[in-house]
KEBA-74468 format. One record per residue (C-alpha): residue number from 0; x, y, z. Coordinates in Angstrom, 1 decimal. Layout:
N
NUM / X / Y / Z .
...
// end
This chain:
480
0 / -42.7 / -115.7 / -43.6 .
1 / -44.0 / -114.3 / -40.4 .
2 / -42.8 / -114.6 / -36.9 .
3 / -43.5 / -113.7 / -33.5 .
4 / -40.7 / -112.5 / -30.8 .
5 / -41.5 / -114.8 / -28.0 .
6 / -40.7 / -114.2 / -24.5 .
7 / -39.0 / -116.3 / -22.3 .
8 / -41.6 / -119.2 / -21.0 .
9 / -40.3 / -118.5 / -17.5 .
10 / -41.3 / -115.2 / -17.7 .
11 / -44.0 / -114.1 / -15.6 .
12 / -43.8 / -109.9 / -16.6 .
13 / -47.3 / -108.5 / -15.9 .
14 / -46.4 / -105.6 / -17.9 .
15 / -46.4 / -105.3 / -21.2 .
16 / -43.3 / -105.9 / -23.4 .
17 / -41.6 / -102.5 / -24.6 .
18 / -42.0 / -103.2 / -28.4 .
19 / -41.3 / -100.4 / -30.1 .
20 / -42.3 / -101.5 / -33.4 .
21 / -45.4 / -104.3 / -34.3 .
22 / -43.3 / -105.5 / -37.8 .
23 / -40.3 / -105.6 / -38.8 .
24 / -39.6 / -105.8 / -42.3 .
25 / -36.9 / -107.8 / -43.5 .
26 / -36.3 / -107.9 / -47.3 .
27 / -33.5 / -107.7 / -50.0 .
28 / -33.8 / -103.7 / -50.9 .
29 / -32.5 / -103.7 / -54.6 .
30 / -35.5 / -105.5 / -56.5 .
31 / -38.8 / -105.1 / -54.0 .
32 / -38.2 / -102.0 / -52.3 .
33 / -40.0 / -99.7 / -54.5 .
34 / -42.1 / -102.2 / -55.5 .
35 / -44.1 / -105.3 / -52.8 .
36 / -42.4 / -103.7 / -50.0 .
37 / -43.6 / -100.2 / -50.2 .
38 / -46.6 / -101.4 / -51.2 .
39 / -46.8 / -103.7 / -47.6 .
40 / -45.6 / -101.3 / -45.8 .
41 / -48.2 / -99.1 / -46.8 .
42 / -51.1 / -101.2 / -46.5 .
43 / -49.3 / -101.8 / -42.7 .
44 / -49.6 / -98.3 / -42.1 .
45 / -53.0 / -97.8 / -42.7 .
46 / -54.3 / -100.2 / -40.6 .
47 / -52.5 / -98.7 / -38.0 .
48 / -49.7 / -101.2 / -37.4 .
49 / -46.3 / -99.7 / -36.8 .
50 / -43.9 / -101.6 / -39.0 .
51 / -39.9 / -101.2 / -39.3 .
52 / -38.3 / -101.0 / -42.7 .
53 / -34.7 / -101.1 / -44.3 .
54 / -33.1 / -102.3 / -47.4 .
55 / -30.2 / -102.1 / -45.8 .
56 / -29.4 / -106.0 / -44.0 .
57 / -27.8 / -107.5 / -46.8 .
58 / -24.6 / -104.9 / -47.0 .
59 / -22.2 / -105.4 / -44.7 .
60 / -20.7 / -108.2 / -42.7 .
61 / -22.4 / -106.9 / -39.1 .
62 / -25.9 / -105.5 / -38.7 .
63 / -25.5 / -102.0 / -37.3 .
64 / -26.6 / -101.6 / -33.9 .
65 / -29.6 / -99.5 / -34.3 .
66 / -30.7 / -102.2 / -37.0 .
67 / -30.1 / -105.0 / -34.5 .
68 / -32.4 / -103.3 / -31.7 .
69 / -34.9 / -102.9 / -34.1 .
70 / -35.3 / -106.6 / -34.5 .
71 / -34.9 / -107.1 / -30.7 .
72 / -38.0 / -104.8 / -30.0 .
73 / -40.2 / -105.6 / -32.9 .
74 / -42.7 / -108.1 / -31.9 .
75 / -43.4 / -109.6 / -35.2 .
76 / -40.7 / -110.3 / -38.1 .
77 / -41.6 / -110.4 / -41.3 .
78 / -39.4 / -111.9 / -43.5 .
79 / -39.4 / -111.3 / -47.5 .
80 / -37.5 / -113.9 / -49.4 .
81 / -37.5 / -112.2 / -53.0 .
82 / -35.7 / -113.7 / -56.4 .
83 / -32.8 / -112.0 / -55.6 .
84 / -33.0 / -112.7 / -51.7 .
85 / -30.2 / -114.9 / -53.0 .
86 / -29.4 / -115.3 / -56.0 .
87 / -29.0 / -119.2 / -55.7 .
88 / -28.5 / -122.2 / -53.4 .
89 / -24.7 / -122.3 / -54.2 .
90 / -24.2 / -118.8 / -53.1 .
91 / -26.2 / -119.7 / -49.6 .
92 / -23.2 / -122.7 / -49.6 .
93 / -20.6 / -120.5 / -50.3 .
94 / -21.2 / -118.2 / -48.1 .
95 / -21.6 / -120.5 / -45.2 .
96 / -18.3 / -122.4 / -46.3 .
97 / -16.7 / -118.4 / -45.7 .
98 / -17.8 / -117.9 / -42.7 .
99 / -17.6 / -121.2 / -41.0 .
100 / -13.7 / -120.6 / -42.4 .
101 / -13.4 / -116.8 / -41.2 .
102 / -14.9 / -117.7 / -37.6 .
103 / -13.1 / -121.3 / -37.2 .
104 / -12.3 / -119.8 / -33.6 .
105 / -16.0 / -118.8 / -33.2 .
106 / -17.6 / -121.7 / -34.7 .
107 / -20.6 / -121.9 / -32.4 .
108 / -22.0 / -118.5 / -34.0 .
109 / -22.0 / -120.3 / -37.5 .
110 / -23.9 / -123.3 / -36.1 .
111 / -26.3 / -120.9 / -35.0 .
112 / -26.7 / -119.2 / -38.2 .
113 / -27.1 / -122.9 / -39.9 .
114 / -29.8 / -123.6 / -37.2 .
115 / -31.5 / -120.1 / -37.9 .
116 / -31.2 / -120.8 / -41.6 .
117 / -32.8 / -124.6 / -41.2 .
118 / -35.1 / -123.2 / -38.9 .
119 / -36.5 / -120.3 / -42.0 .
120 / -37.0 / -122.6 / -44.2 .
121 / -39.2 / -124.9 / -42.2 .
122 / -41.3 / -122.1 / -41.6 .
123 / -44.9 / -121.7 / -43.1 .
124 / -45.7 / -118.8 / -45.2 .
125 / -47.0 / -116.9 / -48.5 .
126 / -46.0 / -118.0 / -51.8 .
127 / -46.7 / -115.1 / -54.4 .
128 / -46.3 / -116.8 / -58.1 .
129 / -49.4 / -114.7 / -60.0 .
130 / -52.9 / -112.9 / -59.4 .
131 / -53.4 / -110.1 / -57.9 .
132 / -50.6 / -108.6 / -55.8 .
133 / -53.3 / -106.2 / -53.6 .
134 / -55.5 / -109.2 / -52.2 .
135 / -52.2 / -111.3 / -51.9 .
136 / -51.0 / -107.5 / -49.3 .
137 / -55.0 / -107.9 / -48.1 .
138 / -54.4 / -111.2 / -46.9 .
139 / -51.1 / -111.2 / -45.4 .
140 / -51.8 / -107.7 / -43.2 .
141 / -54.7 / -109.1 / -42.4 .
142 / -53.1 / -112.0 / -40.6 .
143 / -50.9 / -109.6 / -39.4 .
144 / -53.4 / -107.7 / -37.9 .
145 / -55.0 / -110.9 / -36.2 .
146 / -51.6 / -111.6 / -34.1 .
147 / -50.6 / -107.7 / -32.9 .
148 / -54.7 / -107.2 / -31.2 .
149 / -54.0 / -111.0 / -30.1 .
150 / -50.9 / -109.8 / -28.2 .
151 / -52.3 / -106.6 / -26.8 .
152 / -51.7 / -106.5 / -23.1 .
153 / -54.5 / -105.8 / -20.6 .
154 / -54.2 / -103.1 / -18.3 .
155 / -53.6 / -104.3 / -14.9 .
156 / -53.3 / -101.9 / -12.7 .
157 / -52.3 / -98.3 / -11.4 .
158 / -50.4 / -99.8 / -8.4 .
159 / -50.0 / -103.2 / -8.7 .
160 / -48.1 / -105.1 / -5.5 .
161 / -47.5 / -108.6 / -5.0 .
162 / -48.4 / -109.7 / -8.4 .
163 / -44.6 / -111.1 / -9.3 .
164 / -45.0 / -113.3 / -6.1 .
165 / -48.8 / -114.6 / -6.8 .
166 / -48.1 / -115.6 / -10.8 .
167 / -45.3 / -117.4 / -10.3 .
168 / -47.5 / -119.8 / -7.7 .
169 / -50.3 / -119.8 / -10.3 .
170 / -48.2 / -120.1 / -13.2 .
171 / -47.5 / -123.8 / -11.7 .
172 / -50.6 / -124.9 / -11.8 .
173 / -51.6 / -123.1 / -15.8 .
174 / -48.1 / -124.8 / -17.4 .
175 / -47.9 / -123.5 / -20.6 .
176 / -45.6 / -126.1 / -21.4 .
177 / -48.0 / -128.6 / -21.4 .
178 / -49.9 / -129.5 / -24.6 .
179 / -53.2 / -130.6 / -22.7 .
180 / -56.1 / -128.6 / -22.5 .
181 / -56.2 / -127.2 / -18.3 .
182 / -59.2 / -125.1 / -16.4 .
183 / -57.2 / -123.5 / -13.7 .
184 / -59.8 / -121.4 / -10.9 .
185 / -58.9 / -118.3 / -9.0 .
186 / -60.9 / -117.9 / -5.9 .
187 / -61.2 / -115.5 / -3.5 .
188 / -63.0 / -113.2 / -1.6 .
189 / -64.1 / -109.8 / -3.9 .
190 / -61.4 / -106.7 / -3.7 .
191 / -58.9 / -109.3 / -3.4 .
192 / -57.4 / -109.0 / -6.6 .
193 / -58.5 / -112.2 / -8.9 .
194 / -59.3 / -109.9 / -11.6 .
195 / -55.7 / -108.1 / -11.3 .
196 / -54.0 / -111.6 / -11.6 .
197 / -56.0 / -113.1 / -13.8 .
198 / -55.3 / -109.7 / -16.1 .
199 / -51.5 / -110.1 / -15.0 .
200 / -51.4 / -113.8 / -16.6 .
201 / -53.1 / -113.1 / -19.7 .
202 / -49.8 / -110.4 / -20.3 .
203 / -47.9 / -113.1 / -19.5 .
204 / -48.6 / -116.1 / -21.6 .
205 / -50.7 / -114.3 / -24.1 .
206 / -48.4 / -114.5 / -27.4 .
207 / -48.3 / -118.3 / -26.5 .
208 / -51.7 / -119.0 / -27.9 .
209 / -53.7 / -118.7 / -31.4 .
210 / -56.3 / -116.4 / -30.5 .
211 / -57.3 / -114.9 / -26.6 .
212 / -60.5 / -113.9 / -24.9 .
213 / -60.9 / -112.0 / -21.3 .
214 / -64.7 / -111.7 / -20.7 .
215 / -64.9 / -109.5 / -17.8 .
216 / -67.8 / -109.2 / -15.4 .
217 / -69.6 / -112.4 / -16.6 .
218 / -72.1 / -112.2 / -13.3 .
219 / -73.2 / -109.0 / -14.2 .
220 / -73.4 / -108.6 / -18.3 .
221 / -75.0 / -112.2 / -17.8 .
222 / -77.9 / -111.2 / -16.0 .
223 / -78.8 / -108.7 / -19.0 .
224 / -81.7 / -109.3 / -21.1 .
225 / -80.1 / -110.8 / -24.0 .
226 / -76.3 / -110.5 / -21.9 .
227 / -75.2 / -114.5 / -22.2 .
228 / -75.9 / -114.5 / -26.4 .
229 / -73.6 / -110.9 / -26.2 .
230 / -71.2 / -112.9 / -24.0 .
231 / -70.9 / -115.7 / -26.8 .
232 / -70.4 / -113.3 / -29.2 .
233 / -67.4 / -111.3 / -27.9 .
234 / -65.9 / -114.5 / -26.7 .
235 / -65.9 / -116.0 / -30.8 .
236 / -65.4 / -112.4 / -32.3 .
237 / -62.4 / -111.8 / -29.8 .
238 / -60.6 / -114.6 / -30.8 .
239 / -61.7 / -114.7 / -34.6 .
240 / -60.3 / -111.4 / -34.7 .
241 / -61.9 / -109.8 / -38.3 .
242 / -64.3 / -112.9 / -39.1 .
243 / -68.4 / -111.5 / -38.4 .
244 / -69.7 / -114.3 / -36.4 .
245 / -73.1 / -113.6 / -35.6 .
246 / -75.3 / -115.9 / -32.7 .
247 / -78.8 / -115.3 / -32.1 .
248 / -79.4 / -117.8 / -29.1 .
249 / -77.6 / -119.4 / -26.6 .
250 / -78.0 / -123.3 / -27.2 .
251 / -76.6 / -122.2 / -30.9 .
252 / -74.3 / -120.3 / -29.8 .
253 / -72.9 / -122.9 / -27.3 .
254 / -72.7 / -125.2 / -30.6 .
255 / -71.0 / -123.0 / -32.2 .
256 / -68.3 / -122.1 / -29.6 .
257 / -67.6 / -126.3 / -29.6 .
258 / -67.2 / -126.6 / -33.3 .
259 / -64.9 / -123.3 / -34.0 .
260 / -63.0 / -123.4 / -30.7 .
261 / -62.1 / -127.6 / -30.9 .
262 / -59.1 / -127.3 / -32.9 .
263 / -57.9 / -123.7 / -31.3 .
264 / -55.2 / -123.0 / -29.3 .
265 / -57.1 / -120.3 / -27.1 .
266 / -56.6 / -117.8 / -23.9 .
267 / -60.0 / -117.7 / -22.8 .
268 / -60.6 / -115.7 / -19.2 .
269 / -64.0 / -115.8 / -17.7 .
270 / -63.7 / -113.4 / -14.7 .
271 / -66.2 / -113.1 / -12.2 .
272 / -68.3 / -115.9 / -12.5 .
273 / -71.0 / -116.5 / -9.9 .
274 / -73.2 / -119.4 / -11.5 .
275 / -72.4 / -122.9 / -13.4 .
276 / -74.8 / -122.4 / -15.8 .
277 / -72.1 / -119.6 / -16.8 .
278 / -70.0 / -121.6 / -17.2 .
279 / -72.1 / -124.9 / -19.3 .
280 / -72.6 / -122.0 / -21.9 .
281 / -69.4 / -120.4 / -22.0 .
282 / -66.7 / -123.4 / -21.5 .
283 / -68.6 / -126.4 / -21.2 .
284 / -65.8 / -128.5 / -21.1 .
285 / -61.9 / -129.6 / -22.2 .
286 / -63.3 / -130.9 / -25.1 .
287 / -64.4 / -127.8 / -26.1 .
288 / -61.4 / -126.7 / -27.0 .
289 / -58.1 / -127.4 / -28.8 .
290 / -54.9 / -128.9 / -27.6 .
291 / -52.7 / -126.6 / -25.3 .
292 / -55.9 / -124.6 / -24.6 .
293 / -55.9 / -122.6 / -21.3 .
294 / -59.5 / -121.8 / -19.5 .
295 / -58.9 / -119.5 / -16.6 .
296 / -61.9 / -118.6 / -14.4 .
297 / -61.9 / -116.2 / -11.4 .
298 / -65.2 / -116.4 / -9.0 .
299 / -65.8 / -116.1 / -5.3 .
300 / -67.6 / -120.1 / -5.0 .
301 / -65.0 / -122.7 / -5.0 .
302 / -68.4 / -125.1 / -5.2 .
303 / -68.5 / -123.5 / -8.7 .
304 / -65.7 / -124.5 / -9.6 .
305 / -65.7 / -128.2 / -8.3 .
306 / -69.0 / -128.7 / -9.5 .
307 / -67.7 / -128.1 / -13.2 .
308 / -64.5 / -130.5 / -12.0 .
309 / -62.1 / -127.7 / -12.1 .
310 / -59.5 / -128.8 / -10.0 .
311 / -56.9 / -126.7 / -10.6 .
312 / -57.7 / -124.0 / -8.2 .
313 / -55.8 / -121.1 / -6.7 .
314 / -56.7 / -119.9 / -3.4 .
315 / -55.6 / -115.6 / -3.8 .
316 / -53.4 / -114.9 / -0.9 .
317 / -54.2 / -111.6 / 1.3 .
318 / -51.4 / -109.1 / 0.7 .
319 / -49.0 / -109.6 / 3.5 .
320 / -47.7 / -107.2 / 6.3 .
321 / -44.7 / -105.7 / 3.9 .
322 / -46.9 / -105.7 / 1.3 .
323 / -50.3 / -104.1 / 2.6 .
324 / -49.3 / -100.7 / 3.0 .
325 / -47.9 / -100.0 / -0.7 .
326 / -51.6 / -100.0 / -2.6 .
327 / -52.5 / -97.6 / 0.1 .
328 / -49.7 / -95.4 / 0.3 .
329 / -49.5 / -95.0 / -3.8 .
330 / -52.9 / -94.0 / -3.9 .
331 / -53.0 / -91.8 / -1.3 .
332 / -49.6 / -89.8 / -1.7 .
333 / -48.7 / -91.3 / -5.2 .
334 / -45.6 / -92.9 / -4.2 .
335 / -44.4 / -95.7 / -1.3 .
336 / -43.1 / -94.7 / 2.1 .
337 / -43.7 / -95.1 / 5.5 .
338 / -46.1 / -92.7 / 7.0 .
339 / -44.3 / -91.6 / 10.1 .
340 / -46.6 / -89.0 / 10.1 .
341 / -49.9 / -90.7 / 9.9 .
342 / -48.9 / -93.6 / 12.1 .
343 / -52.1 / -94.1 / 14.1 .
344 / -54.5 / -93.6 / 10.8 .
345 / -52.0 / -95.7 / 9.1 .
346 / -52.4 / -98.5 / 11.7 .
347 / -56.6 / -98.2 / 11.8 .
348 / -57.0 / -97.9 / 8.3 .
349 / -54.6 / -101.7 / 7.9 .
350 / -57.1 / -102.7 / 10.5 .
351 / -60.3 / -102.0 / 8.6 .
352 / -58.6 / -103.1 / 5.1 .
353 / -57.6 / -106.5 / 6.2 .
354 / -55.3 / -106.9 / 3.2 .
355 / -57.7 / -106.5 / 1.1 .
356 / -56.5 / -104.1 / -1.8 .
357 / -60.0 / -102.4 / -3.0 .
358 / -60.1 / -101.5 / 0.3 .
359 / -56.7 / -100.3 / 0.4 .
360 / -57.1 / -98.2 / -2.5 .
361 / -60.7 / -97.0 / -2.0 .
362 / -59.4 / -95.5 / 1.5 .
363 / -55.9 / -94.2 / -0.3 .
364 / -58.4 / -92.5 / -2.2 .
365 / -60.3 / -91.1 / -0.4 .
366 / -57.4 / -89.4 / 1.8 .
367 / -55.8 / -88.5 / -1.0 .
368 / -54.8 / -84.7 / -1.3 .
369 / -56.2 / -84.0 / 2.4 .
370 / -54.5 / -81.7 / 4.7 .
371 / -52.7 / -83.0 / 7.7 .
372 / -55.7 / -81.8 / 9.9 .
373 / -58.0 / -83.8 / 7.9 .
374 / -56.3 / -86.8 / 8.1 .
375 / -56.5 / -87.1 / 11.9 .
376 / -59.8 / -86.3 / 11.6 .
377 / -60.2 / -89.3 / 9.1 .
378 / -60.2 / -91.9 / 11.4 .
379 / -62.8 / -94.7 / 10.7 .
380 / -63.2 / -94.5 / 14.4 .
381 / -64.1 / -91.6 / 14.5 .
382 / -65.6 / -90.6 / 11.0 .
383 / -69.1 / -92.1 / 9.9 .
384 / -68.5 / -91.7 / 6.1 .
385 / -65.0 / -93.5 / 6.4 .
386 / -66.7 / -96.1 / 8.6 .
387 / -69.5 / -96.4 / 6.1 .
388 / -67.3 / -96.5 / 3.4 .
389 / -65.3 / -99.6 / 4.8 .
390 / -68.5 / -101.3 / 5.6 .
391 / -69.3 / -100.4 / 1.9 .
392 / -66.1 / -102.2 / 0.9 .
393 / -66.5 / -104.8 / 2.9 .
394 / -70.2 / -106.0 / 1.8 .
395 / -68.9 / -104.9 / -1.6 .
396 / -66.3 / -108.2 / -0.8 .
397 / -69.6 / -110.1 / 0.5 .
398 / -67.7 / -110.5 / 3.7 .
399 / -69.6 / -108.1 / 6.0 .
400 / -72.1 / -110.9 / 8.4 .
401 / -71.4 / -113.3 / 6.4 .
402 / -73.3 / -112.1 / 3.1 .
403 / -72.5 / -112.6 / -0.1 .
404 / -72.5 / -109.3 / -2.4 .
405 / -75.1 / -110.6 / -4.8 .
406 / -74.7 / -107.5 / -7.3 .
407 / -71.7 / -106.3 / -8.7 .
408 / -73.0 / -102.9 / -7.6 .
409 / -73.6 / -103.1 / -4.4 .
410 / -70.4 / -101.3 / -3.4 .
411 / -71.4 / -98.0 / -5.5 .
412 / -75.3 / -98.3 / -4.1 .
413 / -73.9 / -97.9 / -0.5 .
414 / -71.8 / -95.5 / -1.7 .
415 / -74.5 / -93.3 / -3.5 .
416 / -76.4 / -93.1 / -0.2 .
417 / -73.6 / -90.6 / 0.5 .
418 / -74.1 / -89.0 / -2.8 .
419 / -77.8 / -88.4 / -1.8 .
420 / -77.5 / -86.7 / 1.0 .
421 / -75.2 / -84.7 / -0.4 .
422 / -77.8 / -82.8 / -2.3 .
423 / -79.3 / -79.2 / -1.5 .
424 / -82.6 / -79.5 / 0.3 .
425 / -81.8 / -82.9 / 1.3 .
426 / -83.6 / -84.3 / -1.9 .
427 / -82.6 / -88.0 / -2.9 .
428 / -80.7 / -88.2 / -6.8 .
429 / -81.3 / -91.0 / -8.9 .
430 / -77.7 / -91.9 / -10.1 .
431 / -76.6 / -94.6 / -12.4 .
432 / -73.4 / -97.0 / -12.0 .
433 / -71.1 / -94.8 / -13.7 .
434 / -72.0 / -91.4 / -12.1 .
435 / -71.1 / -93.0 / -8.7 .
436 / -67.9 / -94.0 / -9.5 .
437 / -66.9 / -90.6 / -11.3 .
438 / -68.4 / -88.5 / -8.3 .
439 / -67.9 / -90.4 / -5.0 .
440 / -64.1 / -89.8 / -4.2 .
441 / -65.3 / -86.3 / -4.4 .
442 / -67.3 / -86.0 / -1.6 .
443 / -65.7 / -83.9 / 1.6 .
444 / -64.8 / -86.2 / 4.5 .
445 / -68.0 / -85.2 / 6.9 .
446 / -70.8 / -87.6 / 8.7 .
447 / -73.8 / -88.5 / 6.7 .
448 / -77.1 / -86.6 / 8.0 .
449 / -80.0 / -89.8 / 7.4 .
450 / -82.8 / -88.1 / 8.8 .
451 / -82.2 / -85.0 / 5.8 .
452 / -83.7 / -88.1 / 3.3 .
453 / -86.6 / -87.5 / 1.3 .
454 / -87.9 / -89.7 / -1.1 .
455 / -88.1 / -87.9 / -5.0 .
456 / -87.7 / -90.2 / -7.8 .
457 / -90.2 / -93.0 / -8.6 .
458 / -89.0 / -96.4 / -9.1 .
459 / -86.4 / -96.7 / -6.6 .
460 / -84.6 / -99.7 / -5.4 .
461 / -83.9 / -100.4 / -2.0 .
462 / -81.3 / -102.0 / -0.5 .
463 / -80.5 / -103.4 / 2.9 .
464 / -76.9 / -101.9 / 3.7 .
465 / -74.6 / -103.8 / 5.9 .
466 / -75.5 / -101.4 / 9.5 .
467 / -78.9 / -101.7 / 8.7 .
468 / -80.4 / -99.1 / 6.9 .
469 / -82.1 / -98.5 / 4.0 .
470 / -80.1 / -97.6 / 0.3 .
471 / -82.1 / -95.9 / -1.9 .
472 / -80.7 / -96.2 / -5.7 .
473 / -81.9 / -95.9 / -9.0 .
474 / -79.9 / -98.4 / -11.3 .
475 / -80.8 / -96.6 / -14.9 .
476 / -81.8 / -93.3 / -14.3 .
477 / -80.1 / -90.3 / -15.2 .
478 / -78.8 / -87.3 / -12.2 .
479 / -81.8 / -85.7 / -11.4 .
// end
């Protein structure tokens, strides 16, 4: 018999549970110890799951302490009910007929043994009668395995404020409780956080569900050559955790999602989707999926989600006035205070952010580790790179004039400008997505020099940035 520990549904934790064990093993120790049970335990261990075990439950009339926090932070009991579990159904009587007489005084804890009791035996599980006791071990850690990578949390964040406040409005409108099948929408403006709450609610109600997806980045991987069949694929081969499901084209695929997924109890997260045609091939609709499902989407187009009759939606609030600062003041000093030091940067940099948290932390960033002189010299008002990397932040949020920030890269090509200018000799680097983001909170706090540009690599993009000029970037290339 296998269950899971289940939080409370109220809950709304964004942070992973402290389990301190995947398994616990719970057995009689005098006939399978040596035997099944070292054997499971075993086969546990070498698939990497962390199981508790002890022969020792059955002695004594009170579970010792450490025993009984065990079981508290294991998230999955496994129960082992052996010949000699009991030896028969009269001594299960017996026993209760003792202790309903020892605790007479106490009687509600031996109701709740009789529940517990009722409650094991209703349970579903593995029957072992003959055959072969290593594929009966296979099978069971197998399905094992399938619920501890179900229940793996997502990382959420460094710093993450507000999200207690912003789940529990969202939570309303996802109701867990509810065995219908719900597409909830989170929409907002980019650097906003959608993608931190929608990460903060799959930690939340993910042990609720049968098997769980978060496709991040749809709008970008989609656009790949060949990206929405690799989208269909992670989505089935998340949630069939271990099963090789293979799709070779999209209109299959879509097929194939319908028929595996109508009778599932799923966590699927689409986040950043920018096109409904995204959606017709990824969740085409409630009936897609089985009773109790939850379909979660974040995007910046509330049209998007309307036109796909998602009408659940929740609008992301803007961090507010107590709440602004922290994201800026734990990435720029590591901790939360009030800069009494910093007061006028403090108040310009709130200004430029506009409670937006990438911006937040892209400028805590950026100050990070500066000297007290630097800081005053930091002022977007005053700086050109600080003021170009707000405006980079803000097109990155497609709110700059009213544009929207049709590639998910656009914040890293304004910021490779920078990075290019940066070179000896004034030459232009070609630098893919990933060397931006590992070099540009790098760069020394000192105005950009445009006129040192000189055009070197071949097959260049250009970009219109948000003051006007022209961003030279090579998506693919290596640093040149």
């Amino acid at each position: 018999m296998i269950t899971e520990g289940v939080s409370s549904p109220s809950s709304s934790s964004s942070f992973p549970h402290p389990w301190s064990y995947d398994v616990f093993l719970s057995f009689r120790g005098t006939d399978t110890r040596y035997s099944f049970i070292d054997h499971l335990y075993g086969a546990l261990q070498q698939k990497g799951i962390n199981a508790f075990m002890d022969d020792e439950l059955c002695r004594g009339e009170k579970i010792w302490p450490s025993l009984s926090k065990a079981i508290q932070e294991s998230n999955i009991s496994v129960v082992v009910f052996s010949e000699n579990y009991a030896s028969s159904t009269e001594n299960f009587g017996e026993a209760l007929a003792h202790h309903e007489h020892k605790f007479k005084n106490d009687i509600g804890k031996v109701l709740r043994w009789r529940a517990a009791l009722r409650e094991a035996s209703n349970f579903s599980g593995w029957s072992f009668l003959e055959g072969y006791e290593s594929k009966f071990i296979h099978d069971i850690v197998g399905e094992i395995s399938a619920k501890v990578l179900n229940c793996l949390h997502l990382n959420v964040a460094e710093y993450p404020v507000g999200i207690q406040d912003r789940l529990r409005d969202l939570n309303v409108l996802i109701n867990v409780e509810k065995n219908d099948v719900r597409m909830v929408g989170i929409w907002g403006t980019g650097g906003i956080g959608k993608t931190t709450i929608a990460k903060a609610v799959h930690n939340s109600i993910v042990k609720r569900f049968e098997g769980s997806c978060f496709l991040a980045n749809v709008r970008e991987n989609s656009i790949r050559d060949g990206g929405m069949v690799e989208l269909q694929n992670t989505l089935l081969f998340e949630i069939f955790r271990g099963k090789k499901l293979k799709i070779t084209n999209v209109d299959k695929g879509i097929n194939v999602i319908k028929k595996m997924l109508s009778h599932r109890k799923v966590l699927l997260i689409l986040d950043d989707v920018s096109h409904l045609d995204q959606l017709k091939k990824l969740a085409g609709g409630c009936d897609w999926f089985g009773l109790g499902s939850r379909i979660i989407i974040t995007t910046r187009d509330k049209h998007l989600l309307l036109a796909h009759q998602v009408n659940l939606i929740y609008k992301v609030k803007e961090l507010c006035r107590d709440e602004v600062i922290q994201p800026f003041s734990w990435n720029a000093f590591g901790r939360n205070f009030h800069m009494v030091d910093h007061g006028k940067v403090k108040r310009v940099v709130l200004h430029y952010a506009d409670g937006l948290p990438l911006a937040l932390t892209v400028f805590g960033s950026l100050l990070r580790g500066r000297s007290e002189e630097q800081w005053q010299d930091a002022s977007p008002l005053k700086t050109p790179t600080l003021k170009f990397y707000y405006q980079a932040v803000k097109f990155r949020s497609g709110s700059v004039a009213g544009k929207s920030g049709s590639s998910g890269s656009m914040f890293f090509k304004n910021c490779g400008v920078h990075l290019a200018y940066k070179q000896d000799g004034g030459d232009v680097m070609a630098v893919n997505d990933t060397d931006l983001q590992e070099q540009w909170l790098s760069l020394p706090l000192e105005p950009m020099n445009p006129r040192k540009r000189q055009k070197k690599s071949i097959s260049m993009e250009e970009q219109p940035s948000p003051n006007g000029e022209k961003l030279v970037y090579h998506r693919n290339s290596k640093t040149v």
